[in-house]
DORO-408369 format. One line per 3 residues: for each residue x, y, z of C-alpha. Coordinates in steps of 0.25 Angstrom, whole numbers, plus 5000, padded with zeros to 4 digits. Example, Ala and Ser with C-alpha at 12.3 -4.5 7.8 and 13.67 -1.06 7.14 Angstrom:
<vexzas>
5049,4982,5031 ~ 5055,4996,5029
</vexzas>
This chain:
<vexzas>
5000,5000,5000 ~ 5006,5014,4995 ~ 5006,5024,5007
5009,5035,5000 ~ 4999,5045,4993 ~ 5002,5050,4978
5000,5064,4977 ~ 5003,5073,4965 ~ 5014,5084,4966
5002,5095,4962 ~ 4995,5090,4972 ~ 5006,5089,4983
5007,5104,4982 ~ 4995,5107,4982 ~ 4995,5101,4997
5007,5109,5000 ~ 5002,5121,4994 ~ 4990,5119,5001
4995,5116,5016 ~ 5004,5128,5014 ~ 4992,5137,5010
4985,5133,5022 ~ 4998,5130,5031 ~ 4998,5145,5030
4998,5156,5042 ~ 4990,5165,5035 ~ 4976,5174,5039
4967,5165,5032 ~ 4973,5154,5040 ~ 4970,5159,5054
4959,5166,5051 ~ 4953,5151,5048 ~ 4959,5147,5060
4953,5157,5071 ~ 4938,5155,5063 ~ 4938,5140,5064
4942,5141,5079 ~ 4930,5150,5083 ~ 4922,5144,5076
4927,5129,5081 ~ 4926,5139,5094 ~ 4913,5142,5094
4909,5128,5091 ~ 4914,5123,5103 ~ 4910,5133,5112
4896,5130,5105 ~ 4897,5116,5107 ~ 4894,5114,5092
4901,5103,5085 ~ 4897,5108,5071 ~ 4903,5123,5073
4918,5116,5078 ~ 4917,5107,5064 ~ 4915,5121,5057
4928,5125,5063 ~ 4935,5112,5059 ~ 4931,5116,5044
4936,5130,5045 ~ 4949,5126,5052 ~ 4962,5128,5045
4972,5122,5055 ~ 4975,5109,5049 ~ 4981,5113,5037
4994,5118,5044 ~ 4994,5106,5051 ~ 4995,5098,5038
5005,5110,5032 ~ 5014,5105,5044 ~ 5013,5090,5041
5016,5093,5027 ~ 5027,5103,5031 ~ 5034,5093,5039
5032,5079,5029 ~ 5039,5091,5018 ~ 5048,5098,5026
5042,5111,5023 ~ 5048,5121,5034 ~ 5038,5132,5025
5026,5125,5027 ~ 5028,5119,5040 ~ 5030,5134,5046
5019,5139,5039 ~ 5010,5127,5045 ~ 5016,5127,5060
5013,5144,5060 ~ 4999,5141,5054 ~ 4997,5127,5064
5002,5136,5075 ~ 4996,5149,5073 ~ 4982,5144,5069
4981,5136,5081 ~ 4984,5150,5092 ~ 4973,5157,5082
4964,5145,5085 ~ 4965,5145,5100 ~ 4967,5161,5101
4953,5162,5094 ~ 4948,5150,5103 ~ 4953,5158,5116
4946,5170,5111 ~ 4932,5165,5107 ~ 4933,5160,5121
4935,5171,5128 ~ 4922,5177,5124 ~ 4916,5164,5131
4906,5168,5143 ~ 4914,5164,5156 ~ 4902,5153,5158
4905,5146,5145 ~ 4907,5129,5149 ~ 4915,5122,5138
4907,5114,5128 ~ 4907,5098,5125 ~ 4912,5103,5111
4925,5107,5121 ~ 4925,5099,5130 ~ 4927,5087,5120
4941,5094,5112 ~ 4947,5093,5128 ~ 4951,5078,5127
4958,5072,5115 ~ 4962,5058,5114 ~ 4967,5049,5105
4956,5049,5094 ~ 4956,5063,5092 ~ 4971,5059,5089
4966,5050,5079 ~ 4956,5059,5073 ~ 4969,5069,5070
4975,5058,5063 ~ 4966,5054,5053 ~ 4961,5070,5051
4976,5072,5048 ~ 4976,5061,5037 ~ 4963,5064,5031
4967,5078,5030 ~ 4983,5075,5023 ~ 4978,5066,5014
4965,5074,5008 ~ 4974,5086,5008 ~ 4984,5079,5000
4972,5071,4991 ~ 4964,5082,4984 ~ 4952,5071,4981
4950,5071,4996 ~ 4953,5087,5001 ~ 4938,5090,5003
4938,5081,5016 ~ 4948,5092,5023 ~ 4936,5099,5030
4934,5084,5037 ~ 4947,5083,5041 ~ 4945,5097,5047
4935,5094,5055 ~ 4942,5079,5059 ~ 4953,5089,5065
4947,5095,5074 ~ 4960,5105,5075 ~ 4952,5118,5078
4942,5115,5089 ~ 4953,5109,5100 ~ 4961,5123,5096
4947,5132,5099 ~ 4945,5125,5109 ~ 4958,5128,5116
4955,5141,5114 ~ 4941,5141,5120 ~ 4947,5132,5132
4959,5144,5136 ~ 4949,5154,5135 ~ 4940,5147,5146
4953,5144,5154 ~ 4952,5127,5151 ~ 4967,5126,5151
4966,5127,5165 ~ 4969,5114,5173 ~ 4968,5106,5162
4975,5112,5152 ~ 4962,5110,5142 ~ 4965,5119,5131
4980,5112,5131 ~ 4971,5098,5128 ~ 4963,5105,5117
4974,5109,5109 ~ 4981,5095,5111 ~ 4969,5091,5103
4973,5099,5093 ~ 4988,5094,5094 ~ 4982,5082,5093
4975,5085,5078 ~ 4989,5092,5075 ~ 4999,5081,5076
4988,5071,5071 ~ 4986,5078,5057 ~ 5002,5084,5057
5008,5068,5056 ~ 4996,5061,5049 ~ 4997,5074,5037
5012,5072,5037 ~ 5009,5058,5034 ~ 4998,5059,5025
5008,5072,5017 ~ 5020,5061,5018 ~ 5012,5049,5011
5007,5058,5000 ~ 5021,5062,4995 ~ 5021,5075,5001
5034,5073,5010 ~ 5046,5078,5000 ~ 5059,5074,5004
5055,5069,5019 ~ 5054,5054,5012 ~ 5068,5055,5009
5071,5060,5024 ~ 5076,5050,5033 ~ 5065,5045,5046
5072,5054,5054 ~ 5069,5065,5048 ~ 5056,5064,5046
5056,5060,5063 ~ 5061,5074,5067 ~ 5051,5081,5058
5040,5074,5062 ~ 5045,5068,5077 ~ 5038,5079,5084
5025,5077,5078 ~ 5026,5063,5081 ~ 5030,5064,5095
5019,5073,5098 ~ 5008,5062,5090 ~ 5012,5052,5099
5012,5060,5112 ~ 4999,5066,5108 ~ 4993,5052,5104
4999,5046,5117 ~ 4991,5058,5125 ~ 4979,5055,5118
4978,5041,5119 ~ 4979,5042,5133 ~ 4968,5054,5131
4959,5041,5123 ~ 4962,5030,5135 ~ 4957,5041,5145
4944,5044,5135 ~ 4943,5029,5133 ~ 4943,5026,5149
4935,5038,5151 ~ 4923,5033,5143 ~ 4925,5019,5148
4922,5026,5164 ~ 4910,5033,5158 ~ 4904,5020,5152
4906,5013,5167 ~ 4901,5024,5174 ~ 4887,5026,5164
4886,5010,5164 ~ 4887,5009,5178 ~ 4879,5021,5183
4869,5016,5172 ~ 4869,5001,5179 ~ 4866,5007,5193
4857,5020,5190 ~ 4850,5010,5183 ~ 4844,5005,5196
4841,5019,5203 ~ 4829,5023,5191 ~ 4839,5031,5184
4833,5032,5169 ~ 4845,5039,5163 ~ 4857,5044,5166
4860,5057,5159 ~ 4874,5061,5160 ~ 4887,5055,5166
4898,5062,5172 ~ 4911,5058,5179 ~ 4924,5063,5183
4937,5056,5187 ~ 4944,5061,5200 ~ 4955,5055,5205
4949,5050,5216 ~ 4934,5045,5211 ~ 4926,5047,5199
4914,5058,5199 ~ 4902,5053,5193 ~ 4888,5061,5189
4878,5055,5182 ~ 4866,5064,5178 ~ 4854,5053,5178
4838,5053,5176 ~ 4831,5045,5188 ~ 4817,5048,5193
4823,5051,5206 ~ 4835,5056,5214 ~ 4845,5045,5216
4848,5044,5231 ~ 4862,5046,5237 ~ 4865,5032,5242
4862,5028,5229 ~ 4871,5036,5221 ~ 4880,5032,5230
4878,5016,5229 ~ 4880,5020,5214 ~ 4892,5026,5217
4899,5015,5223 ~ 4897,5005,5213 ~ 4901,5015,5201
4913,5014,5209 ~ 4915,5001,5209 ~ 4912,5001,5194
4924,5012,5188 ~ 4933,5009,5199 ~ 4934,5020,5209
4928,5030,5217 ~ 4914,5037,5213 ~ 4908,5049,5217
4894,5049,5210 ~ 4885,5060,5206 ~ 4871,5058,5201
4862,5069,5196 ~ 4849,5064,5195 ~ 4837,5071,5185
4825,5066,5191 ~ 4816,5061,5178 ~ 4808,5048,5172
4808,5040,5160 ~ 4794,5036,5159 ~ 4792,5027,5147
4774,5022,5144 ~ 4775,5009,5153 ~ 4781,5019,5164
4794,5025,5170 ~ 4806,5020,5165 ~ 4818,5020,5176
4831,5015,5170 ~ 4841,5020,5162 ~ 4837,5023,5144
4847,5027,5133 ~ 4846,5027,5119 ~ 4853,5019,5110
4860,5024,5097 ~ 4845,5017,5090 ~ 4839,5025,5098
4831,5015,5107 ~ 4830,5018,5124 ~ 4836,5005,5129
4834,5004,5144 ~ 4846,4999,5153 ~ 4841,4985,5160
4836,4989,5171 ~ 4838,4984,5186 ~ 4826,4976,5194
4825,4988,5202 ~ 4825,4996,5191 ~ 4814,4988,5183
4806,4985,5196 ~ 4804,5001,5198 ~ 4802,5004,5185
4790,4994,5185 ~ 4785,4997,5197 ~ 4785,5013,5195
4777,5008,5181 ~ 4767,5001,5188 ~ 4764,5010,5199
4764,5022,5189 ~ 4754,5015,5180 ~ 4745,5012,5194
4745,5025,5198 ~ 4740,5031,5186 ~ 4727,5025,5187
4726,5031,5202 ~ 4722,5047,5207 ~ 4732,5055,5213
4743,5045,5218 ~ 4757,5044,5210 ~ 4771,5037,5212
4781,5046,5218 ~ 4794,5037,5219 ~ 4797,5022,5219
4808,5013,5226 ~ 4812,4998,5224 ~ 4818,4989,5237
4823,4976,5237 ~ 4824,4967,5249 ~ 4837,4960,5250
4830,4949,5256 ~ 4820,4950,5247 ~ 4816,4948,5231
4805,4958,5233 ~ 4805,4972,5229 ~ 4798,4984,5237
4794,4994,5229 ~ 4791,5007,5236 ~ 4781,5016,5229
4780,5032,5233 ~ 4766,5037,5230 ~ 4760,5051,5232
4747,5057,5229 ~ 4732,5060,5235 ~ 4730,5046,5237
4736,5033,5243 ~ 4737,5019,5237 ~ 4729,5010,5246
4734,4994,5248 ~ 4725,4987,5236 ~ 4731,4999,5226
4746,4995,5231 ~ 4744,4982,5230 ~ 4739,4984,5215
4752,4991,5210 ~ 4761,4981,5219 ~ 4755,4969,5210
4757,4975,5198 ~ 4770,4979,5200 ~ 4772,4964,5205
4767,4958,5191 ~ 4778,4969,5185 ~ 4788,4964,5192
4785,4949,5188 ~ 4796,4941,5199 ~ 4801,4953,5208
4790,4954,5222 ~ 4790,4968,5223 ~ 4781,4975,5236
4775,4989,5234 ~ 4776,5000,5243 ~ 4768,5012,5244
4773,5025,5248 ~ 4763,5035,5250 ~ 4761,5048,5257
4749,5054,5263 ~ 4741,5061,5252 ~ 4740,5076,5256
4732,5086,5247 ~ 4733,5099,5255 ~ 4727,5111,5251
4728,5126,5257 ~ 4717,5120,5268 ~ 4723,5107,5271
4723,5093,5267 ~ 4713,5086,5256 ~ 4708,5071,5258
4705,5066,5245 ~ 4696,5057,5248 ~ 4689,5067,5252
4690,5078,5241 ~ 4681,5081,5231 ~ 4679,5071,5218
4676,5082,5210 ~ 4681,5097,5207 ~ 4671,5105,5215
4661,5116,5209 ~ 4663,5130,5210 ~ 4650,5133,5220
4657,5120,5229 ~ 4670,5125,5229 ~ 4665,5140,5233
4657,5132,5245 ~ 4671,5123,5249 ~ 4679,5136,5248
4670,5144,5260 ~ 4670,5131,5268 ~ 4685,5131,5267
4685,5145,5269 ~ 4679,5145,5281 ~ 4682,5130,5288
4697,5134,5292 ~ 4695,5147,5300 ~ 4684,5141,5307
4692,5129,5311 ~ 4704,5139,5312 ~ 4694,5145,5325
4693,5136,5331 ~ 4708,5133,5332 ~ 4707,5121,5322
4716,5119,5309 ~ 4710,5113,5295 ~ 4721,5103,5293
4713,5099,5278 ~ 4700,5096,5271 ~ 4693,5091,5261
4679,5090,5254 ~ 4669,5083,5243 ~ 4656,5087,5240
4647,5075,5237 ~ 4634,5077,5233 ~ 4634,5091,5239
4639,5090,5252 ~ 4651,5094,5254 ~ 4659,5085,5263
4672,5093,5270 ~ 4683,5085,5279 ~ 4692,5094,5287
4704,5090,5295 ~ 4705,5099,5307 ~ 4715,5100,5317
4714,5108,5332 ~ 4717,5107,5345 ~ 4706,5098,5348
4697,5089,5340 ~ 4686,5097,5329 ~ 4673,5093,5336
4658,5090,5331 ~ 4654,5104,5335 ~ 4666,5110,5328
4661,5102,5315 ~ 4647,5106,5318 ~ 4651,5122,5320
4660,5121,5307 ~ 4647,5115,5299 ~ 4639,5128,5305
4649,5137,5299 ~ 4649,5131,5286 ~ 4636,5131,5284
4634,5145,5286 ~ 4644,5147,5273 ~ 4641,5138,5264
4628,5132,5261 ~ 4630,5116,5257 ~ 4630,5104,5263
4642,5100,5271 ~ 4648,5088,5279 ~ 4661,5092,5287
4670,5082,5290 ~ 4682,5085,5301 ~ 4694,5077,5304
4699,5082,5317 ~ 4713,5082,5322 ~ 4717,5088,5336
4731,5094,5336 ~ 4735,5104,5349 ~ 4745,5113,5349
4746,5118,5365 ~ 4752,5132,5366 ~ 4749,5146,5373
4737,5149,5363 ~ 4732,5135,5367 ~ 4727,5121,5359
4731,5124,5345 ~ 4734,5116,5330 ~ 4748,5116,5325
4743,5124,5311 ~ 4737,5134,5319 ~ 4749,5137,5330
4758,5138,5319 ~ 4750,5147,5311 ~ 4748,5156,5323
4764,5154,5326 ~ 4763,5159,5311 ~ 4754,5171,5312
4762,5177,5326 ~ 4775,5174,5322 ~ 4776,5175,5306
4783,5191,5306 ~ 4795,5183,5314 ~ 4800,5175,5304
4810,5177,5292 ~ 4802,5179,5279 ~ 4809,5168,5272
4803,5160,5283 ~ 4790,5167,5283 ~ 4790,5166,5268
4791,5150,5268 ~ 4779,5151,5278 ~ 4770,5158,5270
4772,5149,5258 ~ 4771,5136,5266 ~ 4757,5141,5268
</vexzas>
């Protein structure tokens, strides 16, 4: 196989008259330069991957680097200092204009992924040089194939690590880490890559002159430093691609791990991973969707086995968006992704897992053919001693489930769970509907929205029940009322210092009659509750009230404030 390319003598200078021409330190040259730096400048700070291509395009930095493969595979002392002033020179206009653009940045400007991700080169990048550097020598030096330059442009990438050095010494990243130092070794990187791989390309194709005749010496000390500084960079940046390599192979035990054991806390998804490597431990957040705050104790068990999996200490941070996937058989409450086809496909879940996820179905579906009572939480136990499961049920609304209706939901969660015994248990607080005037018993409230002319009567009752009652040294705790085929049926809850008595009832009916004219049936449910004191047999609402009226002046408006918005 002949490794050599034949190129015509016309054609040979036209490369060099080419290269030469564009090798050249001229306006035109840095003019191209500080325009293709703002913009590759402003693409980054805009995050915009299709405004840095369009600096690529406009970018003329790489044709002094091929001047100077070309210079050195002739021996052009000519060239090779027009090419190293152009190199040289186009690379400070680049960064100055960078440093500029960026101090006009507003002081709260935060870097952008487009920046963040020129910070770390590695060996591919190395690699991508290589090949940009071949493709570009060889179209140069075949005229059938020059109109794929602008691809190798792009494949270069020499202008964005450059603008991005000056953008980084402009916001002070140098510091500590010496960041814009790594940015422009990406674009050392790209140099020696295309400088060695053009010369190459320049030598095969008959463009080397009398070097072929020159003895391996020679052509060492004219091309030893270049390669002395390939092999340390690619030494640098293979150790840059193990780093990358183990780096990525940690994040994939971390997520896998995580995923295995929030998969058993109702965790649906977890949205972002972050972690830091300290000397001494590895930081770990994890941004997750669950349908409720994961508790303490739990992150910490998560904690100690995630430190068991990478092999050291973790310190472990969960950020928890409280949220629901619901699907139409009911909530979902294990982790979804979505594959490449496009399809959710659910982790396997754990029994625990699967057990909640059927039982808060089953229970959800229950209650929606029920009135005023709905699933606030769920929990599932299991006994150690035991191949049960107690599934503990937190209900709230107006109304309680009785025994048969429990029952009823525990049975068909039980033909749900097909082998696993499971025992329901109900959590449920008192139902308390409290209006301005006190409690409301359901059972004994209205079936129906009342009309305007029974509203107006219930409104001058209530209007005149608690200041009576408020005479006589007694406190309406609550009521209620129905009106059933025009009688009007009212329950009061009373408390006093002693028990509300037949002739109080009889007194309070009186009263009533003389406001309203309909029938009535009063019904009192008495407490007695005695606060002794100086002003004698009292009710707790009432001394504090009268604490309140004497005393109010006294205290801090903030306080009073709260005071009078409790109320």
């Amino acid at each position: 196989m002949k490794l050599t390319i034949n190129l015509t003598e016309e054609r040979k200078l036209k490369v060099y008259e080419d290269l030469s021409h564009g090798s050249s330190p001229r306006g035109s040259f840095f003019l191209l330069v500080g325009v293709s730096t703002l913009i590759a400048a402003f693409g980054l700070v805009m995050n915009s991957t299709a405004v840095v291509i369009g600096a690529m395009l406009v970018a003329p930095l790489m044709t002094p680097i091929l001047g100077l493969a070309l210079a050195l595979v002739r021996s052009d002392p000519h060239l090779l200092g027009l090419a190293a002033r152009s190199e040289s020179l186009g690379v400070a206009v680049s960064i100055l204009a960078a440093a500029l653009l960026g101090i006009t940045l507003p002081s709260s400007f935060e870097a952008t992924p487009e920046m963040l991700a020129r910070t770390n080169p590695n060996l591919l990048d190395l690699l991508v040089a290589i090949f940009a550097g071949l493709a570009g020598a060889y179209a140069l030096v075949n005229e059938r194939l020059s109109p794929v330059l602008p691809g190798v442009a792009i494949s270069t990438a020499i202008v964005p690590p450059l603008a991005n050095s000056g953008l980084c010494i402009a916001m002070g990243a140098f510091e500590g880490a010496l960041g814009s130092f790594l940015l422009f070794f990406l674009f050392f990187t790209n140099f020696l890559s295309i400088l060695l791989i053009s010369a190459a390309v320049f030598f095969l194709a008959g463009m080397a002159g009398q070097l072929r005749l020159r003895s391996g010496l020679t052509i060492a000390r004219r091309f030893g430093v270049a390669v002395v500084g390939f092999v340390v960079v690619g030494a640098l940046l293979s150790s840059e691609l193990i780093k990358m390599f183990e780096n990525r192979q940690l994040r994939i035990t971390i997520t896998q791990a995580l995923k295995d054991e929030l998969a058993d806390l109702r965790v649906s998804n977890m949205a972002r991973l972050v972690y830091e490597q300290k000397e001494d431990r590895l930081l770990v957040l994890a941004d997750v969707n669950a349908p409720s705050t994961i508790k303490p104790r739990t992150i910490k068990a998560v904690q100690d086995r995630l430190a068991g999996v990478v092999g050291r200490p973790v310190e472990l941070f969960i950020r928890t968006i409280v949220t629901h996937n619901v699907s139409a058989s009911g909530s979902i409450k294990q982790t979804v992704v979505q594959t490449l086809d496009g399809f959710f496909v659910p982790f396997e879940p754990k029994q625990r897992t699967r057990t909640l996820r059927v039982t808060e179905q089953v229970i959800r579906e229950y209650l929606d053919e029920q009135v005023g009572i709905h699933l606030e939480s769920l929990e599932v136990y299991s006994q150690p001693l035991s191949k049960s499961m107690h599934l503990v049920a937190e209900l709230a609304g107006s109304r309680h489930l009785n025994r048969r209706e429990i029952g009823e939901v525990e049975k068909l969660i039980q033909d749900q769970m097909a082998q696993t015994p499971i025992n329901l248990l109900v959590r449920q607080e008192p139902p308390n509907l409290m209006p301005k005037l006190g409690s409301v018993r359901l059972k004994f409230s209205m079936p129906r929205h009342p009309t305007a002319d029974e509203q107006a009567a219930v409104n001058k009752i209530m209007g005149f029940v608690p200041n009576w009652l408020s005479e006589r040294n007694y406190w309406l705790h609550g009521w209620s009322f129905t009106i059933l085929e025009g009688v009007y049926h009212f329950l009061l809850e009373v408390k006093g210092p002693k028990l509300f008595t037949n002739e109080d009832l009889n007194a309070l009916k009186l009263k009533l009659a003389e406001i309203v004219d309909v029938s009535l049936k009063l019904y009192v449910r008495t407490e007695p509750e005695a606060v002794i004191g100086p002003l004698g047999n009292t009710t707790m609402e009432r001394l504090l009230e009268d604490h309140w009226k004497r005393n109010q002046a006294a205290y801090p408006d903030e306080v009073r404030q709260l005071i009078l918005d409790a109320k």
